[in-house]
N, C-alpha and C positions, 0 to 999 in steps of 0.2 A: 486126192492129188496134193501134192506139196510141191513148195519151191524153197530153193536155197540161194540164200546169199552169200558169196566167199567174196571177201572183198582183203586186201592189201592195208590193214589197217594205220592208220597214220601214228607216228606214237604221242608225247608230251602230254596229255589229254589234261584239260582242265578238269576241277570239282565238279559235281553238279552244283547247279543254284537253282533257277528258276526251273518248275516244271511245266510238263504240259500237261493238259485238262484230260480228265480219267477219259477212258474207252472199254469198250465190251470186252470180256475174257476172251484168250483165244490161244490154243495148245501150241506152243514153244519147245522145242530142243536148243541149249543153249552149247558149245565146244568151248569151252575154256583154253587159252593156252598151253597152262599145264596139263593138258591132258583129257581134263576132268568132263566129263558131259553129264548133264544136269535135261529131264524135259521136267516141265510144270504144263499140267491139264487144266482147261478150263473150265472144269467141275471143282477144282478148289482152287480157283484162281478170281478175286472179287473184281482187280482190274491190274491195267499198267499205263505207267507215264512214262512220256517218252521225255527228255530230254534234250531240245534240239532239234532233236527226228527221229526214226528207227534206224536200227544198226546199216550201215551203208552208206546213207545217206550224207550229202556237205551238210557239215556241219553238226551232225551227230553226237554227244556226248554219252548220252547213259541211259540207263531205262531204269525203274522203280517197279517190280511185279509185290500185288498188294496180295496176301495168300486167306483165304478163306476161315476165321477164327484167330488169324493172329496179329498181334499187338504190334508189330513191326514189320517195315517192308523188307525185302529181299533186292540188293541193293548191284548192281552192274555197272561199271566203265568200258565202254565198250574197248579201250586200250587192254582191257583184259581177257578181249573172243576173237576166238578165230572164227566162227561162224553161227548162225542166226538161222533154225528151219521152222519159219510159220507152216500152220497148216493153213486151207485156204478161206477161215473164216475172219471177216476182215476185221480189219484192226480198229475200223472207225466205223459204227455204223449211225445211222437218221440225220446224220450234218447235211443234209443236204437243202438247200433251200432255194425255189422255184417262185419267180416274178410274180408278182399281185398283180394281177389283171383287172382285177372289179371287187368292187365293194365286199361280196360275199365272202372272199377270202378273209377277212379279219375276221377274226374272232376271238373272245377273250380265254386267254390260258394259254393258248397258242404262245410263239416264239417265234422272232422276225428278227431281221438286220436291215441297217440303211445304205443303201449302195450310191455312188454316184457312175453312173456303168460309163458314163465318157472316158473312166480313168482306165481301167475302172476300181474304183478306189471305193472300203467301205469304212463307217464310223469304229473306229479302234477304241475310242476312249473318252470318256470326260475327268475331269475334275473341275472343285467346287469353283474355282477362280474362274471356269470359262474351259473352252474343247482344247482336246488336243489334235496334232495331222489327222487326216486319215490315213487310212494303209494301204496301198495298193494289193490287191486281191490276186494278182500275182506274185506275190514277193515271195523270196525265198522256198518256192515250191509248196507253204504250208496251205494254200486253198489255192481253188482251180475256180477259172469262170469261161464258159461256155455255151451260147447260144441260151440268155435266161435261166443259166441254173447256177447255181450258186454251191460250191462243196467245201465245207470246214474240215479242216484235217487236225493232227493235236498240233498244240504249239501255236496256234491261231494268235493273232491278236484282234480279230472281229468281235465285237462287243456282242452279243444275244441279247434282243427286249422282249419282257413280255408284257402280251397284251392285255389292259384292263380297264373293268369302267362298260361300255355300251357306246353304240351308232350318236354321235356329236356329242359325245363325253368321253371318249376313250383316256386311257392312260398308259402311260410308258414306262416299263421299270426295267432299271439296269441292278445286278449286283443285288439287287434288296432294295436300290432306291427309287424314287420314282424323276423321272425325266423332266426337267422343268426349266421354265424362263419365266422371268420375274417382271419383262418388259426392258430391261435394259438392253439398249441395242445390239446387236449382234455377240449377245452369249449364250449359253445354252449353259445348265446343269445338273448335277442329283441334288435328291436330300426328299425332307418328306412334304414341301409344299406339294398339295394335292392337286399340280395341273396337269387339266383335261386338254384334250384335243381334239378338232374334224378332223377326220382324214378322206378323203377320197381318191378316184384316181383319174386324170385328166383322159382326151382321145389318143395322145401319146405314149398312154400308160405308166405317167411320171406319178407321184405321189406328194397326193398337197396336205403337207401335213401343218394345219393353223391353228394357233393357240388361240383355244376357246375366249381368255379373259384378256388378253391383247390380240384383237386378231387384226391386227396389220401386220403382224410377225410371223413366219412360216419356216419351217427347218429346210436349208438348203445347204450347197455344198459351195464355199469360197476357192477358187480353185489359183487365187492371184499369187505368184511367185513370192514365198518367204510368208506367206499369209495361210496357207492350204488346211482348212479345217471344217468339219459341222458345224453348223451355228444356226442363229435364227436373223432372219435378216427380211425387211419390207418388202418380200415378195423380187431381189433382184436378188443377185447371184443363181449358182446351177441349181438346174431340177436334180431329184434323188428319184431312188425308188426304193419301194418295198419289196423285199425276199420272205416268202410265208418256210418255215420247216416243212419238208416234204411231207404227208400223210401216206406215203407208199406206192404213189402212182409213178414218181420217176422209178427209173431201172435199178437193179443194185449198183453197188461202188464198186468201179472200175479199178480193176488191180494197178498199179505202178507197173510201168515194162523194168524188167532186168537187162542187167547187159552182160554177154558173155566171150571171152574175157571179164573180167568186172577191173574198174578201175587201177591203176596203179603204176609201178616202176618197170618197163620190159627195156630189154637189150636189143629187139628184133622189131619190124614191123610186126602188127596186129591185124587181124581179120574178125569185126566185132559183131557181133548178132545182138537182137534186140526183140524182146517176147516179152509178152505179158498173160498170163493165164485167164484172162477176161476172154473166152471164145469169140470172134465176131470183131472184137475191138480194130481200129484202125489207130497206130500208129505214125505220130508224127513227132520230128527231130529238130534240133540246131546244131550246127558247127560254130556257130560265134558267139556264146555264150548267152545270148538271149534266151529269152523264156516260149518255148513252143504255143503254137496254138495252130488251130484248124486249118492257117494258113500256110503251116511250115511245110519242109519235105515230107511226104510220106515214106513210110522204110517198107522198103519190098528185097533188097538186096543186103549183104553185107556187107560193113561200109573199110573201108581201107584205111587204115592207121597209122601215117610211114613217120608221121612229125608230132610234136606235142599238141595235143589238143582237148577240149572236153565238151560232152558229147551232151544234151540235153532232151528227155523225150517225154512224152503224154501218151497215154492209151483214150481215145475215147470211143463211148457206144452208144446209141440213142438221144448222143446230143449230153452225156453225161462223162464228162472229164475224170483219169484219175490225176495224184497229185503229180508234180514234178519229180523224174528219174535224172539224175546226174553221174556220170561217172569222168573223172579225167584218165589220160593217158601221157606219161612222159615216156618216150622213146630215147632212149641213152643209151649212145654205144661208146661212149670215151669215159663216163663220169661227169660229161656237163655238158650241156647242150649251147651253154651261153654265149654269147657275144663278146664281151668284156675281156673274157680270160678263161682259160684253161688248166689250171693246176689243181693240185691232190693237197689234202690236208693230211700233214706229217705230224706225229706224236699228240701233243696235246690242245698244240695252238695253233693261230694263223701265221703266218709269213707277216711280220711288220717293213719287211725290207726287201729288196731286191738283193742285196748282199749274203741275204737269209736263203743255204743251197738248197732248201724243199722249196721253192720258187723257181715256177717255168712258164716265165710271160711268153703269150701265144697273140697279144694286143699293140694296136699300132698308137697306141694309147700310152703316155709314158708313168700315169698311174691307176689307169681303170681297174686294174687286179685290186685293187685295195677293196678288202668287205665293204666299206661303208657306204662305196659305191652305186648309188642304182644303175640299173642299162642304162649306157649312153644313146641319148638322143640325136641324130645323125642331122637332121632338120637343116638347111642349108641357115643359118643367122646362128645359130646354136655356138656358145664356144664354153668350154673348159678351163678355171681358173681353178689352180691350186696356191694356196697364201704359206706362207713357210716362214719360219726364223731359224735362222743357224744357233741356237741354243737347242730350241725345243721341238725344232722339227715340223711337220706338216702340220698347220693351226686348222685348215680346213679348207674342203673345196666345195665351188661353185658350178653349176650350168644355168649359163645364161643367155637368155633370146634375148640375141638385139633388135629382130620384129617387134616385138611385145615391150620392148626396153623392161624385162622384169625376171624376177630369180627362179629359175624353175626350181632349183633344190641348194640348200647346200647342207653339207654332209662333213660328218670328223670324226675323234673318235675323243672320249673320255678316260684317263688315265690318268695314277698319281704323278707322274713326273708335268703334264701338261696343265694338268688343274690346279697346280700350286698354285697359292693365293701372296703373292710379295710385292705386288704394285694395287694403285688401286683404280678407278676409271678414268681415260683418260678423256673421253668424250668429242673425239677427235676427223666428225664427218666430214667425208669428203667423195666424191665421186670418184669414180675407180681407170686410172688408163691403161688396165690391160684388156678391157671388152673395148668393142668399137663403140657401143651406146649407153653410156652410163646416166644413169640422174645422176642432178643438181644436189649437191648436200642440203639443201632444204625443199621444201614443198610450200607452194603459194598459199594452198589452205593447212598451212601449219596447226589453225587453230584446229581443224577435224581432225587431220592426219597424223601420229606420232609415227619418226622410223624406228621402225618394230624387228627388232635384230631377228634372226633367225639362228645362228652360232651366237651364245649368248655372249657379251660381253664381262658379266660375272663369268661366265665357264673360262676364261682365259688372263686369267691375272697373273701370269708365272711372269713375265718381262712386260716393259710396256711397246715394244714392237710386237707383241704378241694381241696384246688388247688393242691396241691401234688400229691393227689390222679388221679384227670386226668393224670394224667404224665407213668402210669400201660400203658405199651405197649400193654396190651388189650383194651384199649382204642381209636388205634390206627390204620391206615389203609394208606401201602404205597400212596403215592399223590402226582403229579406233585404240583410242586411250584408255576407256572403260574396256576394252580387251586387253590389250598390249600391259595393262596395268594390273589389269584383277588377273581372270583366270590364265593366261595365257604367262602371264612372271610367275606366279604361284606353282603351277605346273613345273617350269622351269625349277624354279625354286626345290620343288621336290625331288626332284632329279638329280641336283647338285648335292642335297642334304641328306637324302638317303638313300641312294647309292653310293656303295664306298669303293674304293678295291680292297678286296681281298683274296685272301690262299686261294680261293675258288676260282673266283674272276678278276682278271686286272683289268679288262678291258670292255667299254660299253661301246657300243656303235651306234650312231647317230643318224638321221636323215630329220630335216625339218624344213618344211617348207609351207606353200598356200597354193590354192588355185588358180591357176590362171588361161585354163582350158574345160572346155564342157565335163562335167562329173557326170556318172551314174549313180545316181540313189535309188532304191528300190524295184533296180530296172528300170527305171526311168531319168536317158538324157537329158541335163539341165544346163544352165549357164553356172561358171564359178566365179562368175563375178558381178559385184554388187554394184557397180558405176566406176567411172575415171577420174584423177584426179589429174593437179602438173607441177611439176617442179619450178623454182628458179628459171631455168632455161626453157620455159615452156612446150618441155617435155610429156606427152602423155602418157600418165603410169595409170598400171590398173589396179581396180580397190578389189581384191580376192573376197570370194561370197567364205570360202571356207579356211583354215587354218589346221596343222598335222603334224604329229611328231611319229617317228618310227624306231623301234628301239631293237639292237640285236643282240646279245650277248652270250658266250658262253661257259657253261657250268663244270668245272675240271673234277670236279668229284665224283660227275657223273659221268663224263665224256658227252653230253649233248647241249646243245644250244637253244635260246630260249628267244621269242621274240613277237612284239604285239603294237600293237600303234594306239596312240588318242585323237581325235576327231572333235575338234569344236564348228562351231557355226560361228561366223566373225559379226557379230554383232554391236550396236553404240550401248545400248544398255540392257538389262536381263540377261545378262550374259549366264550363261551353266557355271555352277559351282565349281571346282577342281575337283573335286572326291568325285561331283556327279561325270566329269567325263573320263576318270581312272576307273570310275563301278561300268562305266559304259563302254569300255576299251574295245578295241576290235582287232581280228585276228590281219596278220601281214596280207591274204589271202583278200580279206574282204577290201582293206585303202587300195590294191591292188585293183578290183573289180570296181573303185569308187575313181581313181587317178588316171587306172588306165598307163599308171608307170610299173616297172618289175623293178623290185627292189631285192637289195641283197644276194644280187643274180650271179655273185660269185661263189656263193657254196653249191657245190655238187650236188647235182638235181634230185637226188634221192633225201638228201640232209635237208633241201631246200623245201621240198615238196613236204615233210615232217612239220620243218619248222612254223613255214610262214601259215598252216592250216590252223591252230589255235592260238589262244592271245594269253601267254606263260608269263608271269613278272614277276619281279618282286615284291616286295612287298614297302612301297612309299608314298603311303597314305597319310595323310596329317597327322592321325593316332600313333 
């Protein structure tokens, strides 16, 4: 028996980079677009890396099939298939790994993971300086957790240890290294110092894992806001547990459900089924983009598809999870389902004007149709400032809550006529009288706080009512100075320097803002914000945990659009590199699923749905 996936493939696809970790052979029919179908047999097939994930899949880029005697792999984007028919043996097999109960489970040679199940979150990583997060064991559908079972899928970031050494000497090895602490407090590392370990496991069947030569130290799980990591710590913070690799007693691996329709662009309601070739399995769903589990809907019916949505589901059997199936659905029956505005994109570009007659405002909005736009926020305090100079035209606009007294976005656009450079800064704060709540041009704790532009004031030197205008304290967003100074101007910096306009593109589009509402990371709801601070006027402003740029742009010599976001964490010191949050970019899709705002919701929902799913840029990196 075989299954097929057709899916509506997204285009723009990024390179591949990073892969994921081999898997068993397993016989493929590949449908090329042009035509071509291609199967590879799992008799001369050594393995394949996925990419992302397998073809269908969010977030999917590519796969790597490794061919039996040959010196190079056999290389696929999936922007290049129209469809993917596994046979039905599975893609990942022995990842599965089952809770340590008692002692006897350890063994050396063996292979384990550290879990902290309250998350439930396992150890993803060290390096030599000390851990990194853990990972949530939900994320991104690449591992499932399940009533004590534990299933690795490729693309993991769950670290594997194996076990060595014997009963009150054991040893831990990651990578090649072995697992160690030196006694300094709350680190944990590799390398080849040879520490041992107890391990047992309490009546709660948590795992006490104690360093033989310091044993007042125990690997445990910190789970405190901005802190979240493995480490070793005097027996406080969370308990962990041990996951042994399965030895064959749990079930096989439970296939992923399909969904049919399979994701994509329809004109009509849908009627979506949902199957997984796992006999016996019971499926269970979401509608709100959370991650399923034992507790969501069960699917027994067809589920009914009238509005945009996306649909999430798990098969599981014997208490054994497969991974996460996702498919979205946009329903468009005009060309855009949006809020904002209504119009068609004519010849090559966008409408920069209302005077421009391929522009047909449908908004009670008098410039929401503008790309740069995210959805408007409707929120009763919520208002709409647009800044403008009669030379250069709209310098940038604002939403801002006068609840929150603070900027939820402000957005503009990049061009050579606005980014001329003919004045220099004027430095000219002041609080702004067109919101009803503006801050104070300074802040009381001055010395913490820098105002941390958001429309740069370098991006706007063409007139000095032009730079002025950034100087509107709604422009503005408390910000450490080792942020707002190192990586966060640098960034900036690069943007200005190497993007240019040219024949291709004249125009960049902008969204930059901070948190100032709960985020999702990892599936998991947090605060975005890092404490309060006040103004002059004994205003309380809020100090954002995180900080964002969103970028749109598009390519006339291809006719399509390009666009991807940066993501810093707003830190006082150790701030991330620039290079490291341009290599860590992410696609429009995911600050989306991180904000919880829809950005650039004025491109037609079929361009939209292309665009914002991969992270396309150019190229302005330091080098």
């Amino acid at each position: 028996m075989k299954k097929t996936l057709l899916v509506a493939l997204l285009g723009l696809m990024t390179m591949m980079s990073a892969l994921a970790a081999d898997t068993d052979p397993v016989t493929m029919t590949i449908t090329l677009k042009n035509g071509t179908t291609v199967t590879y047999n799992a008799s001369n097939m050594d393995s394949v890396r996925y990419v992302g994930g397998q073809f269908g899949e969010s977030g999917a880029i590519g796969m790597k099939i490794y061919l039996t005697g040959a010196s190079h792999s056999v290389d696929y984007l999936y922007s290049q298939i129209t469809s993917v028919v596994y046979d039905t043996t599975p893609i990942v097999t022995s990842d599965i790994f089952v809770r340590v109960t008692n002692t006897s489970q350890l063994v050396a040679g063996k292979r384990y993971i550290i879990v902290y199940e309250s998350g439930p979150l396992a150890m993803g990583g060290i390096t030599s300086s000390g851990t990194k997060y853990g990972i949530p064991i939900t994320e991104s559908g690449n591992f499932a957790y399940t009533d004590g079972v534990v299933q690795l899928t490729e693309g993991t970031g769950v670290k594997v240890l194996t076990l060595g050494g014997s009963a009150g000497a054991w040893t831990l090895s990651m990578d090649g290294a072995l697992l160690n602490h030196t006694g300094t407090a709350n680190t944990l590392s590799t390398g080849d110092t040879n520490n041992t370990w107890t391990i047992t496991i309490d009546e709660d069947g948590n795992a006490v894992i104690n360093n033989v030569n310091h044993d007042e130290y125990y690997i445990r799980y910190n789970k405190t806001s901005g802190q979240e990591r493995f480490s070793c710590y005097k027996n406080t913070q969370q308990p962990v547990q041990l996951y042994v690799e399965d030895d064959g007693s749990v079930a096989s691996l439970v296939a992923a459900p399909t969904f049919s329709p399979g994701g994509g662009t329809y004109t009509s309601a849908q009627s979506v089924t949902i199957s997984t070739t796992t006999s016996g399995a019971t499926i269970y769903y979401t509608k709100d983009g959370s991650i399923p589990t034992t507790n969501s809907t069960v699917y027994n019916e067809q589920i009914a598809v009238s509005a945009n949505l996306t649909i999430k589901a798990i098969a599981v059997k014997e208490g054994v999870s497969s991974t996460v199936a996702t498919a979205s659905y946009i329903i468009s029956t005009g060309g855009n389902n949006n809020v904002n505005a209504n119009w068609n994109i004519a010849g090559s570009g966008i409408p920069q004007s209302k005077a421009d007659p391929t522009f047909t405002n449908q908004s009670t909005d008098e410039y929401a149709w503008r790309l740069e736009y995210p959805h408007i926020n409707t929120t009763s305090g919520n208002q709409r400032v647009v800044k403008s100079v009669s030379t250069y035209g709209i310098n940038y606009s604002v939403e801002w809550d006068n609840n929150k007294i603070a900027n939820r976005w402000s957005c503009y656009t990049m061009c050579s006529k606005n980014n001329a450079n003919n004045v220099t800064r004027t430095d000219d704060f002041k609080a702004d009288p067109a919101v009803t709540t503006s801050p104070a041009s300074t802040y009381t704790q001055s010395g913490t706080y820098s105002r941390g532009h958001l429309c740069p004031s370098a991006d706007r030197l063409a007139s000095k009512d032009q730079n002025k205008q950034t100087f509107f304290m709604t422009n503005m967003q408390p910000q450490y100075q080792n942020h707002n100074g190192g990586v966060w101007s640098t960034l900036e910096g690069y943007v200005r320097t190497k993007w240019q306009p040219t024949n291709n593109t004249d125009t960049l589009y902008v969204v930059k803002a901070a948190t100032i509402d709960n985020v999702t990371l990892n599936n998991t709801s947090s605060t975005g914000i890092i404490t309060t601070t006040t103004d002059a006027d004994g205003h309380t402003l809020l100090v954002p945990k995180y900080f964002y740029m969103a970028f749109l742009y598009y390519e006339k010599s291809t006719g399509d659009y390009k666009a991807f976001a940066l993501w810093t964490e707003h830190l006082n010191a150790n701030n991330p590199s620039a290079a490291t949050v341009i290599t860590n970019r992410i696609s429009i899709d995911e600050l989306e699923r991180r904000t919880g705002i829809d950005f650039f919701c004025n491109l037609p929902d079929d361009i939209e749905a292309t665009v914002e799913a991969t992270a396309t840029y150019w190229d302005f990196s330091s080098n």
